[in-house]
C-alpha angles and dihedrals in degrees: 000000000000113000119189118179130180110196111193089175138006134140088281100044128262133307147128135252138179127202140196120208139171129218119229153144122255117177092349090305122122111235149159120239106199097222104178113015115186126193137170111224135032102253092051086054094039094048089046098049098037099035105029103025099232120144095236126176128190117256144163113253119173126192116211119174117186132174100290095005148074117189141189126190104183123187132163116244100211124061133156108249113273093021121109122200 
């Protein structure tokens, strides 16, 4: 499950965010595990790890919308040198 959110206002400013979740069964529930959550700007990553307990990282999303298409390139911004993500 792809999940790509533009939030032009909300309590913590605005910002955008992707995720990436999978769909499964735990205990015969089924459930969603977040698996790669994205966000823009670091309230929307602190308020998400300390309050909601997901593992967020800061990335660029931009959002470009043309005539027939929308489209989402989504990076992290921070990597540990040699490493590629």
């Amino acid at each position: 499950m792809l999940l790509f959110a533009e939030y032009p206002w909300s309590t913590i400013g605005p910002y955008n965010e992707v995720a990436q979740a999978l769909v499964c069964t735990y205990n015969g529930q089924l459930v969603t595990y977040a698996v790669r959550l994205h966000v823009t700007t670091d309230r929307a990553l602190t308020m998400g790890r300390e309050c909601g307990g997901f593992a967020k990282k800061l990335g660029d999303i931009p959002f470009v919308i043309g005539a027939k298409e929308y489209r989402v390139l989504a990076k992290t911004r921070h990597t540990i040198p040699g490493w590629q993500v």
